[in-house]
C-alpha positions in Angstrom: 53.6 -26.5 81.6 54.0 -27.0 77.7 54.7 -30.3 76.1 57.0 -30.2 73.6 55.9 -33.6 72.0 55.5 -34.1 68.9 53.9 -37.2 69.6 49.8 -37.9 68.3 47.3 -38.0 71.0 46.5 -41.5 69.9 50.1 -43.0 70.3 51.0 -44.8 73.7 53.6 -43.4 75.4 56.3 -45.4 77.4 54.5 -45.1 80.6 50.8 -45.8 79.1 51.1 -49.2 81.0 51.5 -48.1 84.4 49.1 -45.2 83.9 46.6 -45.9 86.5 49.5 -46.6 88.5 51.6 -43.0 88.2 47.6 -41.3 88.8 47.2 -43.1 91.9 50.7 -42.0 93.1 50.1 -38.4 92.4 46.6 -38.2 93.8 48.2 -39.8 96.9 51.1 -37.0 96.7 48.3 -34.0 95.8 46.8 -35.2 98.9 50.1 -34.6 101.0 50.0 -31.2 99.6 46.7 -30.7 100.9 47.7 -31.9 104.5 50.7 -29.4 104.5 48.4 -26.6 103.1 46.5 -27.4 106.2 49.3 -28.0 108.3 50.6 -24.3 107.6 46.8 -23.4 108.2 46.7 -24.6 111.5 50.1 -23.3 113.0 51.7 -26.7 113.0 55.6 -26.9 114.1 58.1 -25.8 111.4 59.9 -29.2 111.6 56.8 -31.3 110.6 55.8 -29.2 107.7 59.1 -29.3 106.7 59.5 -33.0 106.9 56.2 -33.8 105.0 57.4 -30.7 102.3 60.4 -33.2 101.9 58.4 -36.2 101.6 56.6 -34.8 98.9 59.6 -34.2 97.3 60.9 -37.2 97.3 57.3 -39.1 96.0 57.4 -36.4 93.1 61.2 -37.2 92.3 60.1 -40.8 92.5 57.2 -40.1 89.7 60.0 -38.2 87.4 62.3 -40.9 87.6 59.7 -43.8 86.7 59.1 -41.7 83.7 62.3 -41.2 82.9 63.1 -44.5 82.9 60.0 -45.1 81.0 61.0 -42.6 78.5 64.6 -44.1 77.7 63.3 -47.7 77.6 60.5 -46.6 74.8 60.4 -43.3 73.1 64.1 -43.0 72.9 65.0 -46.2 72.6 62.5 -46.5 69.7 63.7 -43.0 68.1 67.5 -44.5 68.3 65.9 -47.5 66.8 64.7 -45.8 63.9 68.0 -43.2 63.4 68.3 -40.0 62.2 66.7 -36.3 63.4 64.4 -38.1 65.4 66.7 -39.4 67.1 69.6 -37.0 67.8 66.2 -35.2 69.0 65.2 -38.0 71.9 68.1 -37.7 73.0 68.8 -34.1 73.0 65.2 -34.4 75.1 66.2 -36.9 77.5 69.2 -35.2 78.2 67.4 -31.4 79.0 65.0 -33.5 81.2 67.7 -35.5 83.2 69.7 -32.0 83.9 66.2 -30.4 85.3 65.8 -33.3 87.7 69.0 -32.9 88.9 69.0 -29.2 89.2 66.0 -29.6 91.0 
């Protein structure tokens, strides 16, 4: 994965508020991945892993779009805010990362 922010370590981010919040949801969702691992260990039905492959799914989709909408509402909302390259860049970003969620 590469981050192609050019964003400080020390500057909040949109979703910095509801950090603890998006961990929690992804420990929860690395745990389903565990279970289906184990699932596929143990020779369960096709169906069921399928079905808990799509939950996942749908939690991680969940996750992206809460950052998305983070993302508009503060980095690019700010960076139109402000005008100029940084801005025709936010978007430019926002835009690449909407048309991999929906590819995906």
């Amino acid at each position: 994965m590469t981050d192609s922010s050019t964003t400080a370590p020390s500057e909040a981010h949109g979703y910095s508020a509801q950090k603890e919040n998006y961990a929690k949801r992804l420990r929860r969702i690395e745990g389903q991945v565990r279970g289906i691992a184990k699932m596929i260990d143990e020779d369960k039905y096709c169906i069921d892993v399928l079905t808990q492959i799509s939950a996942v799914n749908s939690a991680l989709q969940s996750v992206a779009l809460g950052l998305l909408d983070e993302h508009l509402g503060h980095c690019v909302s700010h960076a139109v805010a402000a005008g100029g390259a940084e801005a025709d860049e936010k978007l430019a970003e926002a835009s690449a990362a909407i048309a991999r969620l929906v590819r995906s």
